[in-house]
C-alpha positions as protocol buffer text, in pm:
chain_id: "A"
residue {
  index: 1
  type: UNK
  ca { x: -903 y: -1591 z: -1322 }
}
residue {
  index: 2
  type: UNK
  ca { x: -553 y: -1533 z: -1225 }
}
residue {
  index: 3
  type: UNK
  ca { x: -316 y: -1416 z: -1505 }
}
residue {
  index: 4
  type: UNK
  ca { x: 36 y: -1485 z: -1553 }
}
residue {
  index: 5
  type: UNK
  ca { x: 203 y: -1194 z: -1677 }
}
residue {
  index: 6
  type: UNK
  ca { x: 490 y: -1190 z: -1972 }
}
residue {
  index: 7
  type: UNK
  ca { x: 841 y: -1073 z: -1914 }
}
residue {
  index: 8
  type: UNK
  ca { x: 721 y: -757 z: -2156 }
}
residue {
  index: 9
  type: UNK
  ca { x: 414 y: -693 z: -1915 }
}
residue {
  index: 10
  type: UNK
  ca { x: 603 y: -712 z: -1636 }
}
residue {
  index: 11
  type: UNK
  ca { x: 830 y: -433 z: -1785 }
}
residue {
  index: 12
  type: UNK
  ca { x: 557 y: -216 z: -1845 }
}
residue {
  index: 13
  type: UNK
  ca { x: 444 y: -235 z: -1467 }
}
residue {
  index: 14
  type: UNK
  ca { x: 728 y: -166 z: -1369 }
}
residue {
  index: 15
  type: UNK
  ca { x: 758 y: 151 z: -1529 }
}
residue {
  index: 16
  type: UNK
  ca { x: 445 y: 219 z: -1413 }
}
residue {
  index: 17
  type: UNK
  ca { x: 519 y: 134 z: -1049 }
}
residue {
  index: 18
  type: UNK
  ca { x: 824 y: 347 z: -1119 }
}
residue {
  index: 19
  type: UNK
  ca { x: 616 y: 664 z: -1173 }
}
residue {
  index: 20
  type: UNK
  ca { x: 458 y: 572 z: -818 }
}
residue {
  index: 21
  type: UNK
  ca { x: 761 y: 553 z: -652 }
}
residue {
  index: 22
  type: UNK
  ca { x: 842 y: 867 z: -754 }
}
residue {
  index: 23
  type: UNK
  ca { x: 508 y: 1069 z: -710 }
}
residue {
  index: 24
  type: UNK
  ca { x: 547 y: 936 z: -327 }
}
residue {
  index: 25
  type: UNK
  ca { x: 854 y: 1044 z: -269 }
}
residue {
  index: 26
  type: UNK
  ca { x: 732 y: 1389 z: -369 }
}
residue {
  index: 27
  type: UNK
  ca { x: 432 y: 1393 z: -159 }
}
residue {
  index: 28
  type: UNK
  ca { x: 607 y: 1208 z: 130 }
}
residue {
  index: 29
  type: UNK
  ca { x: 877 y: 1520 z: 84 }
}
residue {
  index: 30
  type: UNK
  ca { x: 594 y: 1759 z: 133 }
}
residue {
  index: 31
  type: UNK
  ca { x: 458 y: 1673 z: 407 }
}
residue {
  index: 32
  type: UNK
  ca { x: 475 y: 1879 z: 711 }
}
residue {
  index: 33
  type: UNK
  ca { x: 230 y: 2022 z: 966 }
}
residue {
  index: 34
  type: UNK
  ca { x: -26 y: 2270 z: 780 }
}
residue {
  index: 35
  type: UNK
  ca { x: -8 y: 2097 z: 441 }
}
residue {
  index: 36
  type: UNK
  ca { x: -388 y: 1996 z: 352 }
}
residue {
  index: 37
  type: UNK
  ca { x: -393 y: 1642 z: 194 }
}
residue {
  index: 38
  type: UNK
  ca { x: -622 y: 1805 z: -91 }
}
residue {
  index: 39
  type: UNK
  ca { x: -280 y: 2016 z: -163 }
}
residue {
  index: 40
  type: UNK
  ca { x: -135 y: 1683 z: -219 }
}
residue {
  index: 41
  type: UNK
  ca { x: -402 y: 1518 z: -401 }
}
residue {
  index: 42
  type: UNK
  ca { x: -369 y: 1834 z: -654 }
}
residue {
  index: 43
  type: UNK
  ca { x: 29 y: 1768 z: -674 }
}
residue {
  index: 44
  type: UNK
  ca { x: 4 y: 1368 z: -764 }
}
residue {
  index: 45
  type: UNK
  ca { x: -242 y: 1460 z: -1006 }
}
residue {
  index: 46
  type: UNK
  ca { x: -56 y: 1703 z: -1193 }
}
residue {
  index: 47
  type: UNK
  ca { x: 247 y: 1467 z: -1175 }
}
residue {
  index: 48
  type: UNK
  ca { x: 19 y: 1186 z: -1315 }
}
residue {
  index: 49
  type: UNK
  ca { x: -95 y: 1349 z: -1629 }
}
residue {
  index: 50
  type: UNK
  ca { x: 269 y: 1497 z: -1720 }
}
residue {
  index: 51
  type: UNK
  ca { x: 368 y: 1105 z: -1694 }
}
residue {
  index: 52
  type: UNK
  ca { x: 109 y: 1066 z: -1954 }
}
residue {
  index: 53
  type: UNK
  ca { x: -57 y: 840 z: -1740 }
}
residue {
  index: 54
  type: UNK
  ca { x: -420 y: 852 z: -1574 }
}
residue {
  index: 55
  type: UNK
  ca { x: -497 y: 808 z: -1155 }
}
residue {
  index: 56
  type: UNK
  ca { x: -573 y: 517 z: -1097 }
}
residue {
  index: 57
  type: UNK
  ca { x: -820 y: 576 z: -806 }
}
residue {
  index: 58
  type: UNK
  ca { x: -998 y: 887 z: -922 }
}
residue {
  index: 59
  type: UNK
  ca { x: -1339 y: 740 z: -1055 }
}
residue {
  index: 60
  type: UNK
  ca { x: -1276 y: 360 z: -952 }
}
residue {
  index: 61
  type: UNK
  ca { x: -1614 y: 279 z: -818 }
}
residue {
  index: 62
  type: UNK
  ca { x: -1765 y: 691 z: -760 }
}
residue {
  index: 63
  type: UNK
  ca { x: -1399 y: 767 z: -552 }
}
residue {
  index: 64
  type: UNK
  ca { x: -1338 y: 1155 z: -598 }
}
residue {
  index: 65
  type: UNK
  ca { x: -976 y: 1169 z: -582 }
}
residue {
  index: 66
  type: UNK
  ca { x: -645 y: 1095 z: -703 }
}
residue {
  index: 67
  type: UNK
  ca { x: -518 y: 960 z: -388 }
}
residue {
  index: 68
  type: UNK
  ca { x: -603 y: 795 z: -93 }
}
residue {
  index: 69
  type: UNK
  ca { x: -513 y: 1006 z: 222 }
}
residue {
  index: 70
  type: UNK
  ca { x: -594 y: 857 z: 581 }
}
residue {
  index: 71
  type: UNK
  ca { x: -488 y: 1045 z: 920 }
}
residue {
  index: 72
  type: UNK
  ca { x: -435 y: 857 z: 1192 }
}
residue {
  index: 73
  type: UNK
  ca { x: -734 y: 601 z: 1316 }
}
residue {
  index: 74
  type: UNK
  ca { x: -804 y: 639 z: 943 }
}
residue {
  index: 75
  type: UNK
  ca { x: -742 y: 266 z: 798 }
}
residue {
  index: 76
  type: UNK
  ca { x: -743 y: 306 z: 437 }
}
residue {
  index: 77
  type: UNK
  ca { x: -945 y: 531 z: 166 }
}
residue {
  index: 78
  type: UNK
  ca { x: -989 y: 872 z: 310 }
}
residue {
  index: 79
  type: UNK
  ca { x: -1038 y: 1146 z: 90 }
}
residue {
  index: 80
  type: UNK
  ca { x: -849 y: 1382 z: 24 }
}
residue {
  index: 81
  type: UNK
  ca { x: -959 y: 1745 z: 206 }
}
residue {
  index: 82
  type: UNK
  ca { x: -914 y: 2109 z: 326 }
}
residue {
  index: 83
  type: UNK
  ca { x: -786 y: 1982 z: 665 }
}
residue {
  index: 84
  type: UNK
  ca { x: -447 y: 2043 z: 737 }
}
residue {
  index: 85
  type: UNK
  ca { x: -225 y: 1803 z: 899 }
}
residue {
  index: 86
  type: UNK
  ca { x: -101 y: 1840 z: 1292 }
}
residue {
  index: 87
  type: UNK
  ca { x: 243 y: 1746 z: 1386 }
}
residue {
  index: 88
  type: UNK
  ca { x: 204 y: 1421 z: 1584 }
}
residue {
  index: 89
  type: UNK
  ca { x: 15 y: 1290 z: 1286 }
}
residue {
  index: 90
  type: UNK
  ca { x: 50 y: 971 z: 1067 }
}
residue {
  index: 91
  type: UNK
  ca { x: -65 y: 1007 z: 723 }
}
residue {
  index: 92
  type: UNK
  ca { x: -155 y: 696 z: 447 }
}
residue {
  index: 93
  type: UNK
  ca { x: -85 y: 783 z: 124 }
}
residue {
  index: 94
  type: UNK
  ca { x: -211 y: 540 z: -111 }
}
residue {
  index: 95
  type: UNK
  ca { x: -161 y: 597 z: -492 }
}
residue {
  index: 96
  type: UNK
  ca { x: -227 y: 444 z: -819 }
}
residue {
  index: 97
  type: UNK
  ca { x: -203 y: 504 z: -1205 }
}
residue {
  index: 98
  type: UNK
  ca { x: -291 y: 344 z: -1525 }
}
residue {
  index: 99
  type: UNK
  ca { x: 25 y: 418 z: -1748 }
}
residue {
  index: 100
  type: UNK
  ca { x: 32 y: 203 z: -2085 }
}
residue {
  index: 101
  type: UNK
  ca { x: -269 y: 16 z: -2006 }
}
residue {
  index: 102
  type: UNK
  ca { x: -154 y: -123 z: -1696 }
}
residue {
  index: 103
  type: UNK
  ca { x: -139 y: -58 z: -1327 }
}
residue {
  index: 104
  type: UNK
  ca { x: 80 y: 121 z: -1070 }
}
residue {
  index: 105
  type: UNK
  ca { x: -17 y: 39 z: -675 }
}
residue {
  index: 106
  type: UNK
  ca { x: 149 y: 164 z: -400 }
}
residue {
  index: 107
  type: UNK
  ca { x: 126 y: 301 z: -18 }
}
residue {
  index: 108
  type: UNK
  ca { x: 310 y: 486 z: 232 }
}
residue {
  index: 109
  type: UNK
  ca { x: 251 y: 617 z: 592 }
}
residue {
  index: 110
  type: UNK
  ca { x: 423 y: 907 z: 715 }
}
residue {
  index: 111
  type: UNK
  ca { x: 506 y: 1081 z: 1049 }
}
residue {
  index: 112
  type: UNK
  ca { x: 451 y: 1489 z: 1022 }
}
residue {
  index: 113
  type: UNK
  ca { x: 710 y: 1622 z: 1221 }
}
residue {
  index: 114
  type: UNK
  ca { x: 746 y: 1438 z: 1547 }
}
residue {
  index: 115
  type: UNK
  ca { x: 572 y: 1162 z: 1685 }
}
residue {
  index: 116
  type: UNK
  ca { x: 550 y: 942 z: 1999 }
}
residue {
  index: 117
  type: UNK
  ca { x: 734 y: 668 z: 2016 }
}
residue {
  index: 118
  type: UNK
  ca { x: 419 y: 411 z: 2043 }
}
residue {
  index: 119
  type: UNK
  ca { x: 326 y: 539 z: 1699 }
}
residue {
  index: 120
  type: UNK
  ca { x: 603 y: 518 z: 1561 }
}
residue {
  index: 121
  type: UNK
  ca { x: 681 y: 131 z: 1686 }
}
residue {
  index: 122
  type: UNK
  ca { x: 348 y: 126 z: 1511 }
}
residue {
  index: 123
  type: UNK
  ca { x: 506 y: 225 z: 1145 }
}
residue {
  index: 124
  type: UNK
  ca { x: 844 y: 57 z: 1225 }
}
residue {
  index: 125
  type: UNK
  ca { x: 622 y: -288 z: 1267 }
}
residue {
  index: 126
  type: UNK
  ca { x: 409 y: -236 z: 978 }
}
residue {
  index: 127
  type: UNK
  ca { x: 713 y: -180 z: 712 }
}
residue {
  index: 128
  type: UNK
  ca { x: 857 y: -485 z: 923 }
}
residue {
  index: 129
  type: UNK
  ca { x: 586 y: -672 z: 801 }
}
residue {
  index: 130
  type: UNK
  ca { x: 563 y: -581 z: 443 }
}
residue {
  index: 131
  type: UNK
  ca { x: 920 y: -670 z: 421 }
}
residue {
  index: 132
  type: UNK
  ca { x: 889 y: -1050 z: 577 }
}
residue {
  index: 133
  type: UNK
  ca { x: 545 y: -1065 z: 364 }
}
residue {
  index: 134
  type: UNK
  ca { x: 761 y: -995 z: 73 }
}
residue {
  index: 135
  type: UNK
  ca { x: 1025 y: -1283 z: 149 }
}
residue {
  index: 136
  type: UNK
  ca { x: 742 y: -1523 z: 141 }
}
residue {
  index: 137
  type: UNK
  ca { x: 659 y: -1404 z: -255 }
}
residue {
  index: 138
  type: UNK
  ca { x: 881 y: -1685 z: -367 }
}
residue {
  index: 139
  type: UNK
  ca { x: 802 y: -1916 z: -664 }
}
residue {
  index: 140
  type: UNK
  ca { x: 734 y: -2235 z: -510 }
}
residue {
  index: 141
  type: UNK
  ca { x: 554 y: -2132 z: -159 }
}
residue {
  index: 142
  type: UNK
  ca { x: 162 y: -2010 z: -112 }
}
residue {
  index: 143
  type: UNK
  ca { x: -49 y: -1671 z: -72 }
}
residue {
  index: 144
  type: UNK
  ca { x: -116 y: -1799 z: 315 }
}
residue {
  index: 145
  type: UNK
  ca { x: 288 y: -1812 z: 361 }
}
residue {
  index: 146
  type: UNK
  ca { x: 298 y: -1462 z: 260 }
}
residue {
  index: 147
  type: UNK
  ca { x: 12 y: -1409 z: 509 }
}
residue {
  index: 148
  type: UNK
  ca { x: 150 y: -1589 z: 808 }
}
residue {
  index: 149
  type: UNK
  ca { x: 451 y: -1374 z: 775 }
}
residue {
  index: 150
  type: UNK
  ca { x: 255 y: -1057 z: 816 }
}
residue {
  index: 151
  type: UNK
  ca { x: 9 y: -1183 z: 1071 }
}
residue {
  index: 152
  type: UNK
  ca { x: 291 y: -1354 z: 1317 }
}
residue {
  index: 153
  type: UNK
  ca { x: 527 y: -1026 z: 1360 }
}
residue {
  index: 154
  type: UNK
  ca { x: 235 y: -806 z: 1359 }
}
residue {
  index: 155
  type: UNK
  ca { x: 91 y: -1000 z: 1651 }
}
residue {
  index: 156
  type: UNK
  ca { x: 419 y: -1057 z: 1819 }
}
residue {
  index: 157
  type: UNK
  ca { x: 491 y: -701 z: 1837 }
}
residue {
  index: 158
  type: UNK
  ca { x: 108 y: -676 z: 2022 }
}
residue {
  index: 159
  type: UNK
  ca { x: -104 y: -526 z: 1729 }
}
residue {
  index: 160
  type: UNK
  ca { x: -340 y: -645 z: 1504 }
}
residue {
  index: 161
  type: UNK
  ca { x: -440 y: -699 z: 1138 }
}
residue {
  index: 162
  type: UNK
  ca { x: -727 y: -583 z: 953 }
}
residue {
  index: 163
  type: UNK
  ca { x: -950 y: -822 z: 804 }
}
residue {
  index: 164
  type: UNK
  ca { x: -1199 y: -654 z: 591 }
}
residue {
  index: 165
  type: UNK
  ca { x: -918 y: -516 z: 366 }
}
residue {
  index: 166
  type: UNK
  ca { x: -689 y: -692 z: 176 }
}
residue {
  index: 167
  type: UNK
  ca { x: -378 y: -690 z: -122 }
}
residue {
  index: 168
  type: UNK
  ca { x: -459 y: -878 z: -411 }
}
residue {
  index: 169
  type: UNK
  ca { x: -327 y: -925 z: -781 }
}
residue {
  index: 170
  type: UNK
  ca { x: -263 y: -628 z: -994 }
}
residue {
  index: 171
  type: UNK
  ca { x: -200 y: -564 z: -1349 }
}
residue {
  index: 172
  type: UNK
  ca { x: -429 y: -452 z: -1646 }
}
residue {
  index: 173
  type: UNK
  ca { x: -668 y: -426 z: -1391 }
}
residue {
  index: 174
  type: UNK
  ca { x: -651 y: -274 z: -1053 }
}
residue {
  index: 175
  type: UNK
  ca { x: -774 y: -523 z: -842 }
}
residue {
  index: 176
  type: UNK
  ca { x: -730 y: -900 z: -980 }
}
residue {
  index: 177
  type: UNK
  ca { x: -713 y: -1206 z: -822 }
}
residue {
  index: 178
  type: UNK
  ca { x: -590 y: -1380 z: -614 }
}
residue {
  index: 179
  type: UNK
  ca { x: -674 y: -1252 z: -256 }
}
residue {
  index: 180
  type: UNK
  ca { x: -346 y: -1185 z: -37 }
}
residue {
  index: 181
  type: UNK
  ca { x: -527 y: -1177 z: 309 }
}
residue {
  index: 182
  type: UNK
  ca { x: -316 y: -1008 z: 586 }
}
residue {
  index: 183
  type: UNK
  ca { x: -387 y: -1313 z: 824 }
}
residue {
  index: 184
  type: UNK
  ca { x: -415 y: -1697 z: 768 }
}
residue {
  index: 185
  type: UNK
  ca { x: -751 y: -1793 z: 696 }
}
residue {
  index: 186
  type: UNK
  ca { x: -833 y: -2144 z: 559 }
}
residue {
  index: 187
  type: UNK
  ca { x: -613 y: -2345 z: 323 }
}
residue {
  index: 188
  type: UNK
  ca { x: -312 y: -2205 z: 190 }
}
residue {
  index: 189
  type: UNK
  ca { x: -444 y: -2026 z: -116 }
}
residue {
  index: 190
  type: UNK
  ca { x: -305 y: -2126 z: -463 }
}
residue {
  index: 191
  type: UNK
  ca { x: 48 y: -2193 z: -541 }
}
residue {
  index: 192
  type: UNK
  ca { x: 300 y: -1868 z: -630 }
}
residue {
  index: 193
  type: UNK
  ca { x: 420 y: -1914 z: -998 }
}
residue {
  index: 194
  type: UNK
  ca { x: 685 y: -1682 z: -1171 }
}
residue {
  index: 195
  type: UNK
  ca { x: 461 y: -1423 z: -1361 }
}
residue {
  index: 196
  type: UNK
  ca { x: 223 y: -1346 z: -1072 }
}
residue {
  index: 197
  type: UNK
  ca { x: 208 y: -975 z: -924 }
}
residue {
  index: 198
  type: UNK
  ca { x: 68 y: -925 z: -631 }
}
residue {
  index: 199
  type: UNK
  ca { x: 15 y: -567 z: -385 }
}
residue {
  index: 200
  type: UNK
  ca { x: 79 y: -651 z: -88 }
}
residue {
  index: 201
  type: UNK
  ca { x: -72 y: -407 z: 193 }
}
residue {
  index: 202
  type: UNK
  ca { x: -37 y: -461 z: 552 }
}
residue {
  index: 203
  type: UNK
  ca { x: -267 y: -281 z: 746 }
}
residue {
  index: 204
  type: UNK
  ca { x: -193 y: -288 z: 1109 }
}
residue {
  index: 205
  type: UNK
  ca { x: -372 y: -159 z: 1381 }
}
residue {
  index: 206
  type: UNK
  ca { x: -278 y: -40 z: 1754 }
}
residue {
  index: 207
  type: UNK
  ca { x: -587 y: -177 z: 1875 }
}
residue {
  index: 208
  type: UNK
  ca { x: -860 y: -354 z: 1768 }
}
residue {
  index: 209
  type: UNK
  ca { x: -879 y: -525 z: 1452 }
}
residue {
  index: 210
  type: UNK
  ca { x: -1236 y: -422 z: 1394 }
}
residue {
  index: 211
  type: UNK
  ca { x: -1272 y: -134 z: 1148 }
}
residue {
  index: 212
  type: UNK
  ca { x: -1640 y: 114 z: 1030 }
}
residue {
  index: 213
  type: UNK
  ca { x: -1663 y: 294 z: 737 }
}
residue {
  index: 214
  type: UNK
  ca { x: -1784 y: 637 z: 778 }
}
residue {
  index: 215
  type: UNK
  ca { x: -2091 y: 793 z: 608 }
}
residue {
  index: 216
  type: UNK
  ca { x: -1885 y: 940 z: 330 }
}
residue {
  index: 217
  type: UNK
  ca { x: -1903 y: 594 z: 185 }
}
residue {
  index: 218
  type: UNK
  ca { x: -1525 y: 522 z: 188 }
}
residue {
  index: 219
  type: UNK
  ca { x: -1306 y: 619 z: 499 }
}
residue {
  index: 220
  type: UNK
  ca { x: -1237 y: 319 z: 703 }
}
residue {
  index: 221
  type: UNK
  ca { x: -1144 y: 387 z: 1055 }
}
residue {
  index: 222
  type: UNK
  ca { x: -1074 y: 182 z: 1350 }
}
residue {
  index: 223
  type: UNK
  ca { x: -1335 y: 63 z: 1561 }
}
residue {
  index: 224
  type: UNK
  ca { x: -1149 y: 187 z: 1887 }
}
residue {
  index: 225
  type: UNK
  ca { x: -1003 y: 531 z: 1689 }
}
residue {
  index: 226
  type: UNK
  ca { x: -639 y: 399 z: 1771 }
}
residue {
  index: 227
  type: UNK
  ca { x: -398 y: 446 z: 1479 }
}
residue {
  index: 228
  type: UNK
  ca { x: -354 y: 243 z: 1204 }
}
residue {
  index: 229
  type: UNK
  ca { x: -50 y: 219 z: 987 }
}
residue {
  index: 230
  type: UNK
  ca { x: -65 y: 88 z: 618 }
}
residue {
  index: 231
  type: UNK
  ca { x: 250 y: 9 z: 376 }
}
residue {
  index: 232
  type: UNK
  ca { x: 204 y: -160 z: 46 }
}
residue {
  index: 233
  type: UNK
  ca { x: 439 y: -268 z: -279 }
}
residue {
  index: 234
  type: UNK
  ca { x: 341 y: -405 z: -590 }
}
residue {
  index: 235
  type: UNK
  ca { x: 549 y: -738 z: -643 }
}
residue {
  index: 236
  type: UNK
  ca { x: 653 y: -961 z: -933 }
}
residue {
  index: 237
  type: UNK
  ca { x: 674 y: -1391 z: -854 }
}
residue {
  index: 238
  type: UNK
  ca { x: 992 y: -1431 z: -1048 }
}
residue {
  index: 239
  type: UNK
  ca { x: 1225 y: -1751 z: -1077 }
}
residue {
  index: 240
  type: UNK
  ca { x: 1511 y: -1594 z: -924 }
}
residue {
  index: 241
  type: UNK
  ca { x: 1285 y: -1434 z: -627 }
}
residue {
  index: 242
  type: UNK
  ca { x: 1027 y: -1123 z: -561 }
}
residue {
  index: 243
  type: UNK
  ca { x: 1105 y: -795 z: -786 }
}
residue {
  index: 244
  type: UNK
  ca { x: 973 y: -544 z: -637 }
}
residue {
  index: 245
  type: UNK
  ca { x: 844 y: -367 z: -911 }
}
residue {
  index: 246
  type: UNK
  ca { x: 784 y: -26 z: -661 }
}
residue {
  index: 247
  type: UNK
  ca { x: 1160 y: 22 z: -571 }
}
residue {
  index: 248
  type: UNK
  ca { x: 1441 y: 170 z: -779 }
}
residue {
  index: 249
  type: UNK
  ca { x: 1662 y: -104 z: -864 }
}
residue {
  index: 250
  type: UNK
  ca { x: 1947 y: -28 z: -557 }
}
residue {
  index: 251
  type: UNK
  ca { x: 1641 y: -110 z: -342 }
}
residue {
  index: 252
  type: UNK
  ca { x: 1720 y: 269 z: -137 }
}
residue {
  index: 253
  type: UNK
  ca { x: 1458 y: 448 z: -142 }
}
residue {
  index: 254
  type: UNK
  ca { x: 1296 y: 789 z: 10 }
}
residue {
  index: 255
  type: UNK
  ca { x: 1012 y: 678 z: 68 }
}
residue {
  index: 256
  type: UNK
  ca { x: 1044 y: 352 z: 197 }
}
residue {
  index: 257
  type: UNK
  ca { x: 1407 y: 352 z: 263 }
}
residue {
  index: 258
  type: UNK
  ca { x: 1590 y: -28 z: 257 }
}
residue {
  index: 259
  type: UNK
  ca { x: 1268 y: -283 z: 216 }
}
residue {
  index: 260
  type: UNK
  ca { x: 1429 y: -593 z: 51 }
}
């Protein structure tokens, strides 16, 4: 079932994706080679409670931690650990909360110190992609026309999309419907509608689209081990155009810089 939120919910996730915002930009100003991700974990958790708010991820189907931290070839859901980060790494921060009953979603990836320039084409495209994604979340147009806008500059640019993984709706629940694929599949998905919020997460890959999960039960890596890149926002379907709920209002940010 796909729930329309009120003007008043929608205020409430926004504070909440507020608090995200604002726990990345801490960990994203962290982050530098010989920082463990566990050190971060431990930092957005703390920051959590004294929001008065609860992680989001930590318990969601057996998951350990408070954040989502994936390294390179690492698509989406790694753990959180003692290892310590190299310069010439990309890191996925992915980070939730429950504050007021409803839900906070957002993701990042980060260069630690310098990086080649392949890799970072590779995070330049993937923003690019969240961005065009979110011009598509217009009252009026489809989930697949937010899709087609992610899949086309992803593949123009010669990379490719993950398929197993996908945004979807958020509010008093983490993950709610609908779907928000990262490539056109069938049919054009329902209708957009002013009270819809949807995360959308781009996860593009260097390589190969095809992905394994590793036999902690969670980390998803590529198929190939070429680096994947993964930005998300949570984003409100209002009549005057996408809000995106995970930006200060002057749309500048620190972590994500300019993405409207």
């Amino acid at each position: 079932m796909i729930h329309l939120k009120s003007r008043q919910e929608i205020d409430i996730l926004r504070e909440a994706n507020l608090i995200v915002h604002e726990v990345l930009a801490k960990l994203k100003s962290m982050c530098q080679p010989g920082l463990t991700t566990l050190e971060l974990d431990h930092v957005a958790e703390d920051m959590t409670r004294k929001f008065r708010g609860r992680p989001a991820f930590k318990g969601y189907h057996g998951f350990p931690a408070t954040l989502c931290t994936s390294i390179n070839e690492e698509v989406v859901h790694g753990i959180p650990s003692k290892r310590a980060l190299k310069e010439g790494d990309i890191l996925s921060i992915d980070y939730g909360i429950c504050f007021r009953d409803y839900y906070g979603d957002a993701a990042v990836t980060v260069p630690i110190g310098k990086i080649s320039d392949d890799v970072a084409f590779l995070l330049k495209t993937a923003q690019e992609c969240l961005g065009l994604g979110i011009r598509q979340a217009m009252a009026g147009n489809h989930v697949a026309d937010i899709s087609a806008a992610i899949q086309t500059h992803a593949e123009v640019q010669g990379f490719s999309l993950v398929k197993e993984f996908s945004g979807h709706g958020v509010g008093r629940s983490l993950h709610e419907e609908p779907v928000v694929l990262n490539y056109v599949a069938n049919g054009r998905g329902i209708q957009l509608k002013p009270g819809l919020v949807l995360a959308i997460e781009p996860m593009v890959n260097q390589g190969t689209d095809k992905v394994v999960v590793l036999k902690d039960g969670w980390t998803v890596v590529t198929k190939d081990r070429k680096c994947s890149a993964h930005f998300e926002h949570s984003v409100a379907i209002t009549e005057d155009g996408p809000l995106i709920l995970s930006l200060p209002p002057s749309g500048e940010s620190p972590v994500f810089g300019g993405c409207r």
